[in-house]
N, C-alpha and C positions, 0 to 999 in steps of 0.2 A: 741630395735633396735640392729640389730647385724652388727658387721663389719668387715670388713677381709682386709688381706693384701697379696700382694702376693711377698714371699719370694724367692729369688736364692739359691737353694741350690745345692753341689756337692755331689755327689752319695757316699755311702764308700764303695762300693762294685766294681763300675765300675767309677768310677769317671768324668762321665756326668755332665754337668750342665743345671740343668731345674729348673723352678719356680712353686713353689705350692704354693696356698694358704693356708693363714695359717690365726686361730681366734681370734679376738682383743678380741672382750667383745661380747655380746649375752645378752637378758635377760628370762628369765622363767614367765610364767605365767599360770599357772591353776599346777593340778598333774600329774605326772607319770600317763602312763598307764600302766595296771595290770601287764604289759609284762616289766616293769622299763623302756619304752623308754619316755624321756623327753618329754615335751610338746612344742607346739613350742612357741616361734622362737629357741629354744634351739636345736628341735628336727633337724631343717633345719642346723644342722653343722656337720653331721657326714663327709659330702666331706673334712672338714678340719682335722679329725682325724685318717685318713689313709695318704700315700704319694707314689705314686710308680713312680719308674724311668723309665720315656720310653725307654731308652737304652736297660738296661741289667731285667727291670721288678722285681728289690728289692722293698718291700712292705713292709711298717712300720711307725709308727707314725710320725718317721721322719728321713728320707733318709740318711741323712749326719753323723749320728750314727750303725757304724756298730753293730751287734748284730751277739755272738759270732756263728760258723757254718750255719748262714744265707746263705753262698756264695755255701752251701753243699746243701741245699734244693732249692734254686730259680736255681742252674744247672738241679734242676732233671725233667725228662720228667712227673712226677704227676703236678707239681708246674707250670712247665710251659703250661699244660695245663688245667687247673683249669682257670691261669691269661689269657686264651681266649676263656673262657666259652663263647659261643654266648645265649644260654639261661640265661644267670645272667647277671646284669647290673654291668658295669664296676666296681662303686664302690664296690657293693658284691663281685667279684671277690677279687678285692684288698683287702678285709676287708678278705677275707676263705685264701688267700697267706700268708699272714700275720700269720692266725690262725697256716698255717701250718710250719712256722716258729718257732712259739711260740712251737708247739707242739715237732719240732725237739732240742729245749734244754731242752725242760722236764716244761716247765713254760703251767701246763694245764688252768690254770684260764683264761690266759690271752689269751689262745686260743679257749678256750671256749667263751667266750666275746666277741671276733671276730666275731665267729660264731652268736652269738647275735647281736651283727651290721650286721652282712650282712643279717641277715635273716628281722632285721625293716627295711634296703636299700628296699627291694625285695619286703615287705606288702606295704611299702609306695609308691613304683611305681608303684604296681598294682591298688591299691586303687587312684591312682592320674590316670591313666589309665581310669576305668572304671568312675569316673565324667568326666570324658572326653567324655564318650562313646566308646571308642576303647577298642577291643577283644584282 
């Protein structure tokens, strides 16, 4: 069972207040697929492992901790259009902002794993898409 809570949080970058959900507890069952994305119910939490501010669109695990030179990259015209990708689902958006955060203090792992979240966002929509039947 998984549960969540939804938290208030103030922005540190623009100092907005909006509420994201955030993950209590979760449980795992079966393994990872080949690609390390968890199995679910585990797999259904990555919307709580991103957070972006609708304001000013900071992007990070969680908003209310600023992350040093973030305020330099979520100004820049790549960043902010990346965050209204109309081809990517919301979340992947958030999850490649983030990345491109990451990448602006030199922290590559962490940007790269981003990039790994938003790329299982993006298979897992598709793939929930097509049992659906929609193109």
């Amino acid at each position: 069972m998984t549960l969540h809570a939804f938290i208030r949080k103030k922005c540190a970058l623009c100092g907005a207040i909006s509420d994201h959900a955030e993950l209590i507890s979760t449980s795992y069952f079966g393994s990872p697929n080949l690609d390390g994305r968890p199995p679910p119910l585990g797999r259904w939490t990555l919307d709580t492992q991103i957070q972006n501010c609708p304001s000013c669109g900071y992007c990070a695990p969680d908003i209310s901790e600023k992350i040093d030179r973030a305020s330099v990259a979520v100004k820049s015209s790549s960043y902010k259009k990346q965050l209204r990708e109309p081809e990517l689902p919301e979340l992947a958006d958030a999850f490649l902002c983030f990345s491109m955060i990451m990448e602006k203090v030199g922290n590559y792992a962490k940007a790269g794993l981003a990039c790994v979240h938003a790329a299982w966002v993006c298979d897992d929509e598709t793939t929930m898409l097509a049992r659906e039947g929609v193109e």
